[in-house]
C-alpha positions as CSV (number, residue, x, y, z in Angstrom):
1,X,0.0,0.0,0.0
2,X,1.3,3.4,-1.3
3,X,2.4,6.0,1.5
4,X,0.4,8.9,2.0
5,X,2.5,12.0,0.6
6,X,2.7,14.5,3.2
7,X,3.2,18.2,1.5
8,X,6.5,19.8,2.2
9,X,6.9,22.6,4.7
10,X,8.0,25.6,3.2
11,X,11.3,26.5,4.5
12,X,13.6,29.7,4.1
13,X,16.5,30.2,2.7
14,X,17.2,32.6,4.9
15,X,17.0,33.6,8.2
16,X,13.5,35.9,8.2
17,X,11.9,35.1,11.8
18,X,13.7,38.3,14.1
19,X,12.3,40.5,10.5
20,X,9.2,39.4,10.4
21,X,8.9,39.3,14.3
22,X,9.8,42.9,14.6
23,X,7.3,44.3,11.6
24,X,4.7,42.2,13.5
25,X,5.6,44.3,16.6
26,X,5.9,47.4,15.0
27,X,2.4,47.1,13.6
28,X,1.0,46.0,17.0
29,X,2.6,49.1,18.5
30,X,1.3,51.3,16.1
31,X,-2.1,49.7,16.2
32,X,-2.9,50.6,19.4
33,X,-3.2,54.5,18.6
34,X,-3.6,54.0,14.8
35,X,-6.6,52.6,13.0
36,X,-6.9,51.3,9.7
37,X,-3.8,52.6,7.8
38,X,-2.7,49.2,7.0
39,X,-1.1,50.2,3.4
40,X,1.1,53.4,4.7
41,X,2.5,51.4,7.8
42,X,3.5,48.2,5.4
43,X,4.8,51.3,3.3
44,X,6.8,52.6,6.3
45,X,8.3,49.7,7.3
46,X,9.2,48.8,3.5
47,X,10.9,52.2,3.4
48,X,12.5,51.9,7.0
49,X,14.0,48.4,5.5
50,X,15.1,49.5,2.2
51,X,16.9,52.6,3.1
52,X,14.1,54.8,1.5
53,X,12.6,58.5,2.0
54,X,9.0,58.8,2.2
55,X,6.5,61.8,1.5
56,X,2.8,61.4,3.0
57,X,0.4,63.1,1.3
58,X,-2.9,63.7,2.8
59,X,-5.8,66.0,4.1
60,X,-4.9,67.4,7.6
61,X,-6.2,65.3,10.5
62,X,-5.4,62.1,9.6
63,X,-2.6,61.2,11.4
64,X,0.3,61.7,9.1
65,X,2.7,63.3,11.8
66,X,1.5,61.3,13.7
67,X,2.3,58.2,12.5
68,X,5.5,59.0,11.8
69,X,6.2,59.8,15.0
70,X,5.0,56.7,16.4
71,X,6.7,54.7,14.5
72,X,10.4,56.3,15.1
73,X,9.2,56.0,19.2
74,X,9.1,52.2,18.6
75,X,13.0,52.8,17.3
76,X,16.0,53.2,19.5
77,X,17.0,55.9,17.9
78,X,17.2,59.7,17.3
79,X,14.4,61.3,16.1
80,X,14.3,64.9,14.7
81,X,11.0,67.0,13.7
82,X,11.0,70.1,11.6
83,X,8.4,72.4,10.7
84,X,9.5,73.8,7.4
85,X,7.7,77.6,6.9
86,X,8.2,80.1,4.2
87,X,11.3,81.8,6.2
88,X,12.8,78.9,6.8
89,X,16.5,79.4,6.0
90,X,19.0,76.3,4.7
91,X,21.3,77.0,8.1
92,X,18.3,76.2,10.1
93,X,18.6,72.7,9.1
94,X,21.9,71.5,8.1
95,X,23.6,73.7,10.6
96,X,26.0,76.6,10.4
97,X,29.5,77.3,11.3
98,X,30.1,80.0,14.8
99,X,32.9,81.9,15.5
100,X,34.5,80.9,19.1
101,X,35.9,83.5,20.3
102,X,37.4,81.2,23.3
103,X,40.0,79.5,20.4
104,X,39.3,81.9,17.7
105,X,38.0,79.3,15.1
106,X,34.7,78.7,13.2
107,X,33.0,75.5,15.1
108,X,30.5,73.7,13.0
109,X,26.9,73.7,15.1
110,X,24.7,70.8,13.8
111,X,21.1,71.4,12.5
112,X,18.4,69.2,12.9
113,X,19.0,67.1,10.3
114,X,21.5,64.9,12.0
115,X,19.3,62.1,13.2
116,X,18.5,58.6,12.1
117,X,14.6,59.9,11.2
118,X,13.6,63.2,10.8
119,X,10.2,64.4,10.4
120,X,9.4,67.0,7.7
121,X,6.3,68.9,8.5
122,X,4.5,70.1,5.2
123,X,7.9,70.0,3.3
124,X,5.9,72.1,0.8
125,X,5.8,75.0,2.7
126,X,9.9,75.7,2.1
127,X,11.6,78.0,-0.6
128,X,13.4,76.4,-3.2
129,X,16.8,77.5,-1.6
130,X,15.8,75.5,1.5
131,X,14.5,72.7,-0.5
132,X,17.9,72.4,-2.5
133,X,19.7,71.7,1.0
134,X,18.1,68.7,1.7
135,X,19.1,67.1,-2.2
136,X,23.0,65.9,-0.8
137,X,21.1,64.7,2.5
138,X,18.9,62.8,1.0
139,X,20.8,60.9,-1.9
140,X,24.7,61.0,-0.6
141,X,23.7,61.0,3.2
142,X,25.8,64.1,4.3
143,X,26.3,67.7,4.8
144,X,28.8,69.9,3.1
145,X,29.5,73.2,4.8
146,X,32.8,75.7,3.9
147,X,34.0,72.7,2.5
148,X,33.8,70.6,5.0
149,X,32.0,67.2,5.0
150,X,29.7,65.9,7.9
151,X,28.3,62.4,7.5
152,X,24.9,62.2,9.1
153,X,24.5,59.1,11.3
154,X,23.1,55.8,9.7
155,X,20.4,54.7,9.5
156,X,19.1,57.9,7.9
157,X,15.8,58.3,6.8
158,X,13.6,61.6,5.9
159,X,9.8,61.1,6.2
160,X,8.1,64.2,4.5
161,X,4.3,65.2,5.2
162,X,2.4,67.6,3.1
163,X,-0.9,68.8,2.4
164,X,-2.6,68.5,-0.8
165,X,-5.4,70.9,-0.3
166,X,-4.0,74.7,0.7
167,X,-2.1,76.0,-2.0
168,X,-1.5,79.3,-0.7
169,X,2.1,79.5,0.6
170,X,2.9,76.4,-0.6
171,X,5.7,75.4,-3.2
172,X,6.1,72.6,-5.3
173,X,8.9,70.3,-5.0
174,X,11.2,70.0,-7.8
175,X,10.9,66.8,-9.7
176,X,14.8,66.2,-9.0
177,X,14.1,66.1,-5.1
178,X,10.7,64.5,-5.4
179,X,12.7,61.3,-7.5
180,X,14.7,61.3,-4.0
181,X,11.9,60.2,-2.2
182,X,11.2,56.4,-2.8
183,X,7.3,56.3,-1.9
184,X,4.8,58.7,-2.0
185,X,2.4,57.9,0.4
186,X,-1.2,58.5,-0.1
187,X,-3.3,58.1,2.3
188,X,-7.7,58.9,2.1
189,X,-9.8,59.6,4.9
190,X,-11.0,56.4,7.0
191,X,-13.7,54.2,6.5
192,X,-16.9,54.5,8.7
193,X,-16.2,51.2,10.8
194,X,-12.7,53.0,11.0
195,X,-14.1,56.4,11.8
196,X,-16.5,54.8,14.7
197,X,-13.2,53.0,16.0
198,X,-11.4,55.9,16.5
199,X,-14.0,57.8,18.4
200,X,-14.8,54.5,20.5
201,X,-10.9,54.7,21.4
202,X,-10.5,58.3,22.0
203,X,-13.8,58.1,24.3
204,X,-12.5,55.5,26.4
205,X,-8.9,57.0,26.8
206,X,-10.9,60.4,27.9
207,X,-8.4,62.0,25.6
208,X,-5.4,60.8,27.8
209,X,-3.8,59.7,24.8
210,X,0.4,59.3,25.7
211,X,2.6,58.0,23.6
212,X,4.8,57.1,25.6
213,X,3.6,53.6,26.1
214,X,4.7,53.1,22.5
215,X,7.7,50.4,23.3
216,X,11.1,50.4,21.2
217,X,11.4,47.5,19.1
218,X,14.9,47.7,17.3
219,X,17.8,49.5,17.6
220,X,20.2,51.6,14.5
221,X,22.6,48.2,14.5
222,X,19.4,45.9,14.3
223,X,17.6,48.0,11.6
224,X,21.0,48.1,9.7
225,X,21.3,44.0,10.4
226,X,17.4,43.7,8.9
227,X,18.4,45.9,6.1
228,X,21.8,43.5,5.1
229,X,19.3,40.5,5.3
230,X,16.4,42.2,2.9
231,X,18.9,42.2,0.2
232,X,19.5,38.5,0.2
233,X,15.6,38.4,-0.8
234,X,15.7,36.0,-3.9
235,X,14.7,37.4,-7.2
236,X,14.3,35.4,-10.5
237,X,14.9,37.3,-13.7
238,X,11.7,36.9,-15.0
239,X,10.6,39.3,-12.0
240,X,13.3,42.4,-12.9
241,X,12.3,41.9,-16.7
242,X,8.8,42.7,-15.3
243,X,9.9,45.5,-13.2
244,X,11.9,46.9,-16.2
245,X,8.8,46.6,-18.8
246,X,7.1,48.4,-16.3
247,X,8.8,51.5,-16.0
248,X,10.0,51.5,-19.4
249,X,6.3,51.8,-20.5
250,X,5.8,55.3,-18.4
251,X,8.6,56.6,-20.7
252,X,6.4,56.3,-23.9
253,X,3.2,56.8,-22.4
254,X,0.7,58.8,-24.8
255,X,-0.7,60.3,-21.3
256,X,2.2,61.7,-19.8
257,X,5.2,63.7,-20.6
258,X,7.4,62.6,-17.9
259,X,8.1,59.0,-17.5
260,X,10.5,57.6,-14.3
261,X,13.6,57.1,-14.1
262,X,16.1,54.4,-13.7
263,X,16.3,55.2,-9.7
264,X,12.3,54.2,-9.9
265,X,13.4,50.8,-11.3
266,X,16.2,50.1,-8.4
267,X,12.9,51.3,-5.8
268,X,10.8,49.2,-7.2
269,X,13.3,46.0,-6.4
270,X,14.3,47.1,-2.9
271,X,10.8,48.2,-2.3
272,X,9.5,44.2,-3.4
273,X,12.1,42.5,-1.6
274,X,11.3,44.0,1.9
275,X,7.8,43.9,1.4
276,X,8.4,40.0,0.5
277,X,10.6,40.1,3.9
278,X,8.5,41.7,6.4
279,X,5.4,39.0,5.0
280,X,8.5,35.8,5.7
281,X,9.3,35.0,2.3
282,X,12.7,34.8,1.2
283,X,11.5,35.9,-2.7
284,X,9.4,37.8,-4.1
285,X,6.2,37.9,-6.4
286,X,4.0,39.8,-9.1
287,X,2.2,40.4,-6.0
288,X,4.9,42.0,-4.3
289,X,6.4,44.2,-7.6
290,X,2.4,45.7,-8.0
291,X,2.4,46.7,-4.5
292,X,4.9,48.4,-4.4
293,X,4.8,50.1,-8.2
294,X,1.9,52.6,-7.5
295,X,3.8,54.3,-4.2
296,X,7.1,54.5,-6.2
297,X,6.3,55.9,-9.8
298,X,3.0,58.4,-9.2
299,X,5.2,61.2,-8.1
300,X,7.9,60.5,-10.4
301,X,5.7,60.2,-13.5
302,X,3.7,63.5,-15.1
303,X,0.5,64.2,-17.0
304,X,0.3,65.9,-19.9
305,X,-1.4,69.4,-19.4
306,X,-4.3,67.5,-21.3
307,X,-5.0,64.6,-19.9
308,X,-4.4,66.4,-16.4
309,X,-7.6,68.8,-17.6
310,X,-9.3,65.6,-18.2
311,X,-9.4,64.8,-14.7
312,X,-6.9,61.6,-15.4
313,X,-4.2,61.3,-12.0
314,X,-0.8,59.3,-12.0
315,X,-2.5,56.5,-10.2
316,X,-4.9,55.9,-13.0
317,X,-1.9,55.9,-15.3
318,X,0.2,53.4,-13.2
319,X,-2.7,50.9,-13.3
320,X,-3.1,51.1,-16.8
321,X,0.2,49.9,-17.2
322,X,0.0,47.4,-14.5
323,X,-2.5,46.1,-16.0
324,X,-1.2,46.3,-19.8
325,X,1.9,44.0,-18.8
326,X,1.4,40.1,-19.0
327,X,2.6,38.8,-15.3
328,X,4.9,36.6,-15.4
329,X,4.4,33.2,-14.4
C-alpha cells in the first residue's frame, strides 16, 4: 500500500523570523493609537528596511505626523522634527558654522537634520533654496559646509508630510528632489467602521492619549542587520524583466510627458524585496512588484497638461500599465 504524501513545509533560505517578528511588533505598536492605515505602515516599514525616504500626502487630521512619529518611538533611535515655513532658511537645518571667540576658530553647530529619522512637516511650505539643502542629505547622506563634509548618522531616513489641499504658501517640490523620495504615500480619509473605532478609542482614553507607552522595538545596529538581510531576498529574472517593462512603458506613455527614471526601477526592487521580507518569504512575487509600483512611480511620473484637464491622476496611469503588462508566471 502506497504511502500517504505529506506536502512539504516551506522553508527559508534565509533567516527571516527576528524581521518578520519585529514588523509584527511594529504594527501591533502602532495599532494601538492607529486605526486602519494598514497600506502606509506596510509602506513605512518597507521604506525603514530598504533605506528609503517617504513623502505622505494627505488631508490634515489624519494622522500623518502622527504616525511617523510613532513609529520612530518604537526605534531606538534619534528622532528629529522640523516644521518647514516660508522663512525657513538652509542654516536652520543642516547647521551653520560659529565663530569661538574662546579658540578663535569657526565651530560647526549641527542642524536638525543629523538624526536617524527626521520628520518634515509640510515639506511644501519651504523656498526652493531651503529645499535644494536637503538634495545631498537625501541621496549622498551628508552635509557639506565651507568645504567641509559631515556624514549624518546611519540609519538615515527623511519622512516628508504635506498637504494636498492649501495652495496658498505652498511650493512645489522639484521633480529632482521628489525622485529622491522612494514612496509617495497617499493616504484617504477612513472608512466608517474605521471612523466609529477611532472615536470609541479616544472616548475611552478620555483624551489621555500618551505615547509614551509606544515600546522600542529595534535598535540603529538591528535596523542596519534587517536591512543586510532584505537584500538577500531572492529574485528570478523573470521578475526584474517585469519591473523593467514596467517603467520603461511610463517613458512612452501617450498620457504623460514625464516618464520615471532608472532610480524608480532600483525602488521598485528594494521596495518588493522587503515587502516580500516583512510577509516571511525569502522571494518575491508579481504580488509584491504591483504593491509596491503605485507608491514609487505616481510622483515620479507626469500628466500631460491634457489629460491632467481631463481629470486623469498618475494613479490611474500606473494601473493602466499594471494592468497592460502580462505577469509573469
Amino acid at each position: 500500500m502506497e504511502q500517504e504524501m505529506q506536502p512539504q513545509e516551506f522553508k527559508s533560505r534565509i533567516e527571516l523570523t527576528k524581521l518578520r517578528q519585529s514588523a509584527d511588533e511594529i504594527r501591533s505598536e502602532l495599532g494601538q493609537i492607529i486605526v486602519g492605515q494598514h497600506q502606509m505602515i506596510d509602506l513605512l516599514l518597507v521604506g525603514l528596511l530598504s533605506d528609503g525616504h517617504l513623502l505622505i500626502e494627505g488631508v490634515p487630521g489624519i494622522a500623518k505626523t502622527l504616525t511617523a512619529k510613532l513609529l520612530a518611538k518604537t526605534l531606538s533611535i534619534k528622532f528629529s522634527r522640523i516644521q518647514f515655513t516660508p522663512d525657513l532658511m538652509p542654516s536652520d537645518v543642516i547647521g551653520t558654522t560659529v565663530f569661538n571667540l574662546k579658540n578663535s576658530e569657526f565651530e560647526f553647530h549641527p542642524g536638525p537634520i543629523f538624526a536617524n529619522i527626521v520628520l518634515i512637516d509640510e515639506i511644501n511650505r519651504a523656498p526652493a533654496k531651503t529645499q535644494a539643502a536637503l538634495f545631498e542629505c537625501m541621496q549622498e547622506k551628508q552635509v557639506t559646509i565651507d568645504g567641509k563634509t559631515y556624514p549624518l548618522p546611519p540609519p538615515f531616513i527623511v519622512l516628508a508630510t504635506q498637504n494636498p489641499v492649501e495652495q496658498e504658501g505652498t511650493y512645489r517640490l522639484p521633480e529632482a528632489q521628489l525622485d529622491r523620495f522612494m514612496c509617495k504615500i497617499e493616504i484617504t480619509y477612513p472608512a466608517h467602521e474605521e471612523e466609529v473605532s477611532i472615536l470609541k478609542n479616544h472616548h475611552s482614553q478620555k483624551g489621555n492619549f500618551s505615547p509614551n507607552r509606544i515600546k522600542e522595538i529595534l535598535s540603529a545596529e538591528q535596523i542596519l542587520a534587517l536591512r543586510n538581510i532584505v537584500q538577500e531576498v531572492q529574485v528570478e529574472d523573470k521578475l526584474i524583466e517585469y519591473i523593467a517593462a514596467i517603467v520603461n512603458k511610463t517613458r512612452g506613455h501617450k498620457s504623460l510627458y514625464l516618464g520615471a527614471s532608472p532610480r524608480a526601477s532600483i525602488a521598485i526592487l528594494t521596495g518588493a524585496k522587503a515587502y516580500a521580507a516583512i510577509n516571511g518569504r525569502d522571494f518575491i512575487t508579481p504580488d509584491d512588484v504591483k504593491f509596491i509600483a503605485a507608491p514609487v512611480l505616481i510622483h515620479r511620473i507626469m500628466l500631460t497638461p491634457e489629460k491632467e484637464m481631463e481629470g486623469l491622476n498618475t494613479a490611474n496611469v500606473v494601473q493602466q500599465i499594471l494592468d497592460s503588462i502580462e505577469v509573469p508566471r
